[in-house]
Every structure is written in C-alpha cells, then in structure tokens.
GUDREN-462782 format. One record per residue (C-alpha): residue number from 1; residue in one letter; x, y, z. Coordinates in Angstrom, 2 decimals, padded with zeros to 5 digits, always signed. Layout:
N
NUM,A,X,Y,Z .
...
//
This chain:
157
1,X,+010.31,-017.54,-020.24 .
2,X,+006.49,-016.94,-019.55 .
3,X,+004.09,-017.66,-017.11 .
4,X,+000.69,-017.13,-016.90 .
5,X,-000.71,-015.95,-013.54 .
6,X,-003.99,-015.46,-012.33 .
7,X,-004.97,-013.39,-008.77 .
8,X,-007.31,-010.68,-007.44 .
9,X,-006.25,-007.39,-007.43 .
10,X,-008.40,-005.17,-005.45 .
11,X,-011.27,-007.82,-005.37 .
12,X,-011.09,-008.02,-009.44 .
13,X,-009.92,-011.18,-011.11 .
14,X,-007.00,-010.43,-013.12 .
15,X,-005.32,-013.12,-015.64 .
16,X,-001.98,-012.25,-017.31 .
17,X,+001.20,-013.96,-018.95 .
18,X,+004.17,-011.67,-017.79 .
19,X,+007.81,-012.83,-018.41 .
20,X,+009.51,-014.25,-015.38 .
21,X,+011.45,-011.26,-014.20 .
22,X,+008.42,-008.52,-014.36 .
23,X,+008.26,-007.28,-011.05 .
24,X,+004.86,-006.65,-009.01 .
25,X,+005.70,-003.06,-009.88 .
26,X,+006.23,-002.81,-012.90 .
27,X,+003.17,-005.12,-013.86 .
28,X,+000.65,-002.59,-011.59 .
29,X,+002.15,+000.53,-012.91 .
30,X,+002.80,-000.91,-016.66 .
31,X,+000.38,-003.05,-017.43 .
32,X,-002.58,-002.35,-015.17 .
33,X,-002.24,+001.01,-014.88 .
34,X,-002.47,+001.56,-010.96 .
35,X,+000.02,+004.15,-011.18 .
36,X,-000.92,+004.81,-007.11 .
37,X,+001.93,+002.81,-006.61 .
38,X,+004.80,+004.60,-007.09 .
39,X,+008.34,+003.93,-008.48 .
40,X,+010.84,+005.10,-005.55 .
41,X,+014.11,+003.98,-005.38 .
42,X,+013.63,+000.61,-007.11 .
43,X,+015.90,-001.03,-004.13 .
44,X,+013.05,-001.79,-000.95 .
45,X,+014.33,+001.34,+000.61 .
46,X,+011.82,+004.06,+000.51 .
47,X,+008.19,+002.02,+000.82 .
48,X,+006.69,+004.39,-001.90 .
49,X,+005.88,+001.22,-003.40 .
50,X,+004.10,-000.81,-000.85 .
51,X,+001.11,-002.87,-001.58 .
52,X,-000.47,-005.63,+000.31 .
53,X,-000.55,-009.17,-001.06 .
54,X,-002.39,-011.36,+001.02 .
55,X,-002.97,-008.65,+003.79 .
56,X,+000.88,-008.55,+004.27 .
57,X,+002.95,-005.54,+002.88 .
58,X,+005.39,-006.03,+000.49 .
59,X,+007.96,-003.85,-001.89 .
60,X,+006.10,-004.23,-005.15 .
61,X,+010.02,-003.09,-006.88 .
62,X,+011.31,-006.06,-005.23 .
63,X,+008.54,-008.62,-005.46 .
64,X,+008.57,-011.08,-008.77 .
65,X,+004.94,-010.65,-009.99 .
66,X,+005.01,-014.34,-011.06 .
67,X,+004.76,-014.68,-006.76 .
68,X,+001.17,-013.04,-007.08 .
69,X,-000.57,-016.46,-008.79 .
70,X,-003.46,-017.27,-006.69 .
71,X,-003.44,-014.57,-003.99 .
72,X,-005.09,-011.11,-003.80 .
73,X,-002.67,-007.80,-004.35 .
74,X,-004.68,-004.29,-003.15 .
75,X,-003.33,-001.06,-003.94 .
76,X,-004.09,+002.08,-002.82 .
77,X,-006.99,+002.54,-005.23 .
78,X,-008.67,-000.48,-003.57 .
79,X,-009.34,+001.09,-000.63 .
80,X,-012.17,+003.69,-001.58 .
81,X,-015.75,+002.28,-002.39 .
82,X,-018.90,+004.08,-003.13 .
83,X,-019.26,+004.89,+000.27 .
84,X,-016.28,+007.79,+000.14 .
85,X,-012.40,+007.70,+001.34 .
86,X,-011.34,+004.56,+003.54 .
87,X,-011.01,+006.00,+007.04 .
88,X,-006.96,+006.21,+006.94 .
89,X,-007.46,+008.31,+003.51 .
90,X,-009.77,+010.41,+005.22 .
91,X,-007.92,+010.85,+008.18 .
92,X,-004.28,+011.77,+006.12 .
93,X,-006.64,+014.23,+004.26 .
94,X,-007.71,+015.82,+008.17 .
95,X,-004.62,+015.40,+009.76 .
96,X,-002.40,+017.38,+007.25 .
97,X,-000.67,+014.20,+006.69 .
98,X,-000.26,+014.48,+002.93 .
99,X,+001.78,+016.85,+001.44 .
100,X,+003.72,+016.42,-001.81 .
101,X,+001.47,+013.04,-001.68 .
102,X,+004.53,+010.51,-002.84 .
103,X,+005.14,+008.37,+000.06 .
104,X,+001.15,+008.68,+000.58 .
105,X,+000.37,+005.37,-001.21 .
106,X,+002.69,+003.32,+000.41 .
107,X,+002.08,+004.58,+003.54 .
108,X,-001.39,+003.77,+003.91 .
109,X,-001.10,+000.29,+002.55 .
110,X,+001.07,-000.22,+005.81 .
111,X,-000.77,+001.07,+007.92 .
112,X,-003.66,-000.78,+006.53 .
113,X,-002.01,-003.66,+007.14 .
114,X,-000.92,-002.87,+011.16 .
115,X,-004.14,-001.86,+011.50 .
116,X,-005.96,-005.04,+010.36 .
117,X,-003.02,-006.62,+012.91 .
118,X,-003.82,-003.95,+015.84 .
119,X,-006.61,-002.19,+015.61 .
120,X,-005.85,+000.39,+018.31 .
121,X,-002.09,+000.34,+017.68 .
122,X,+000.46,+002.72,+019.97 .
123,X,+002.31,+005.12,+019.09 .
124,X,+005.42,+002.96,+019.30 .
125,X,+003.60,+000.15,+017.29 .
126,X,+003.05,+002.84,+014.46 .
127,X,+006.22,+004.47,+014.06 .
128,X,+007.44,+000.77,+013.85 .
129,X,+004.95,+000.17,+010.94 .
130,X,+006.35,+002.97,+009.00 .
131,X,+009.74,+002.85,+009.44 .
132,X,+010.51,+001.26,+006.37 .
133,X,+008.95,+004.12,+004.78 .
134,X,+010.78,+007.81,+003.90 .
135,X,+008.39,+011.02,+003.68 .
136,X,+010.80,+014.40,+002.88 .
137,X,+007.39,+016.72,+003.90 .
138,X,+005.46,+016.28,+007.07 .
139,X,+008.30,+015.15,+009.89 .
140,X,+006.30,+012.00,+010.07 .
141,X,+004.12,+013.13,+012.86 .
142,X,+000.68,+013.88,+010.95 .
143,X,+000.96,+010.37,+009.16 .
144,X,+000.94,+009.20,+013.16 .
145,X,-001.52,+011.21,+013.93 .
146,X,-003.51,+010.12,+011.14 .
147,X,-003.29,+006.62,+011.89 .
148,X,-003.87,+007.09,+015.25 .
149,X,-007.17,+009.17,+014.09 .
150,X,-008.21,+005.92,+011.58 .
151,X,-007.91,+003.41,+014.20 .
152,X,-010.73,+005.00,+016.18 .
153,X,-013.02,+004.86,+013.45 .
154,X,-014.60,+001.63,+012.72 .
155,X,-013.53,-000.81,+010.47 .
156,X,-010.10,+000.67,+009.36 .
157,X,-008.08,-002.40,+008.72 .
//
C-alpha cells in the first residue's frame, strides 16, 4: 500500500508516494539524500537520528514517514543559511564538541529544539535534552558547553 504525502522539509515543499512502512529515515537518507541524519541503532536508542518535525524531536528510525503529511521535518542541513553556521554549529565547532562527528546531527536537532523551548536553558535542563542521545568521544561535556555557548547568542532556537 501507497500513500502520497506532501510536507516541508527544511522550508522546501516536498511531494512523494512512499509505501506505508518507509520510515522518516529511511525516506531522508534514501530518497532525499540528507544523509546528515544518520542510521544508529535503528531501535530509538542512540538519537543519531533525530530530526525535528514540527519543532518537536523525534527518532526518524522509528517514525512512519507517512506521519510527516502536512507538517515541516528539518534536518541538520536546514540549519545553515547564507549567513554561515547556525549558532549551535558554530559553537560545537568552538567548543571541541565534535569529534568523530556521528552523534553530531542528532544532537543539535535537540538542542535546537530545547533551545527554541528555553532559550537560556541550565545545565540540568541540557543534560536532560540529550540524554536520549549516546556520544563514545567527548564525555558529553563540550556538547554542554556548546549549548550553553549557543544559547547566549541570539536567535539560536
């Protein structure tokens, strides 16, 4: 079984038919080639594949694409315009918070999205945003610092 959906991905308009059980993944890596979304673990476990749909963060492994009709998806490549790096890019670039890069994706689309929530966020409220996603490099406390860093600028969210 098809359906055809139709929703904005990173402010483009975007029309496809995709068979029922295609997830949100696979369509952005597959079809659309926004292969900043990583495949992880492919069970909602590791966050390497978060995106936001409608502002909100969600497992794109886990998440039916057919769920996508009428809202707007943003990945990672999204977030940079001709202006330069969004602020959190900019500020996991300064902050030594990217390393072998993997987990990078996802976790900027969260904190993009606590950001947009809480603009000057604590330290508690971040290490709550990323909990539900795994980094095997930094020890977690650059991608803090980081956010922390892209909060103060303006605009982050």
């Amino acid at each position: 079984m098809t359906h055809t959906i139709s929703f904005a991905l990173n402010g483009r308009k975007e029309t496809r038919t995709i068979a029922a059980h295609v997830t949100l993944l696979d369509l952005l890596r597959d079809e659309l080639e926004m292969t900043g979304t990583k495949r992880g673990c492919e069970q909602g476990d590791c966050g390497t594949c978060i995106v936001l749909v409608d502002d909100t963060p969600v497992n794109a492994c886990l998440f039916l694409a057919v769920r996508v009709h009428g809202k707007a998806v943003q990945t990672v490549e999204g977030l940079e315009t001709e202006q330069g790096l969004h602020p959190l890019q900019k500020a996991f670039l300064d902050k030594g918070a990217v390393q072998c890069g993997f987990c990078t994706p996802g976790m900027i689309m969260t904190a993009k999205s606590l950001l947009k929530r809480h603009p000057d966020p604590t330290e508690t409220q971040i290490r709550t945003a990323i909990s539900g996603n795994l980094c095997r490099c930094t020890g977690y406390q650059h991608i803090v610092d980081a956010i922390e860093a892209a909060s103060k600028e303006s605009n982050p969210g």
